[in-house]
C-alpha positions, -999 to 999 in steps of 0.1 A, spaced: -400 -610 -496 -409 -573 -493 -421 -557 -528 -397 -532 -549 -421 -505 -546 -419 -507 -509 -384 -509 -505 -380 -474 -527 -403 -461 -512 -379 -466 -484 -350 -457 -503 -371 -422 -502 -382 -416 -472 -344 -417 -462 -333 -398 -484 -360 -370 -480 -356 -367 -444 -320 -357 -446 -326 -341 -478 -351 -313 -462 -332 -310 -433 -300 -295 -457 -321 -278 -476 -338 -259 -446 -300 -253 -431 -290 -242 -466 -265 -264 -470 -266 -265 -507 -233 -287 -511 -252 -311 -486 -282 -313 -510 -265 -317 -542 -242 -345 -521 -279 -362 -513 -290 -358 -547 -261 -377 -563 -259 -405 -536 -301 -409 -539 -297 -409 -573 -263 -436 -577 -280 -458 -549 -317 -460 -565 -302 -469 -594 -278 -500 -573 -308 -512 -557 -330 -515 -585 -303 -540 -601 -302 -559 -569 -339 -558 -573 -335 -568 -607 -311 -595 -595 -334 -607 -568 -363 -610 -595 -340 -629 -622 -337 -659 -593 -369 -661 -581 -375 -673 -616 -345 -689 -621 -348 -724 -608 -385 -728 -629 -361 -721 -660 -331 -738 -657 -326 -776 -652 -331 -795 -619 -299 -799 -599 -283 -768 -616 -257 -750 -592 -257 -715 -584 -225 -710 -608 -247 -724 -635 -275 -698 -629 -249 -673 -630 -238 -679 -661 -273 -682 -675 -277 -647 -664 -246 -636 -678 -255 -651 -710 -292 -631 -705 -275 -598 -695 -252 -604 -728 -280 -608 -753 -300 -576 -742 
């Protein structure tokens, strides 16, 4: 499993390629476009991320033999309590 940072860093690296490249075109709508999107998908893949994490754990906290709609509702019922 590769490690959140390094998929971010990722993310980024994307990101700042085609970022710069606007930027040095001054292609301002372009950039403010990039901005939004790295901002909205950061944010979508650190709750996948977040996802992933909650069922790593998962099957070391819930009871042998539980399905996968029975972890799901243990992390709605997580989710609901925060």
């Amino acid at each position: 499993m590769r490690a959140r940072d390094r998929i971010l860093a990722n993310l980024e690296d994307l990101y700042r390629e085609t970022y710069e490249r606007a930027r040095e075109a001054g292609d301002q709508r372009r950039v403010e476009e990039l901005d939004a999107a790295y901002v909205r998908d950061q944010l979508m893949l650190e709750i996948l991320l977040d996802i992933r994490d909650l069922f790593s754990v998962a099957p070391a906290a819930t009871a042998k033999g539980s399905t996968a709609l029975e972890q799901l509702e243990s992390l709605r019922r997580l989710t609901k309590l925060r």
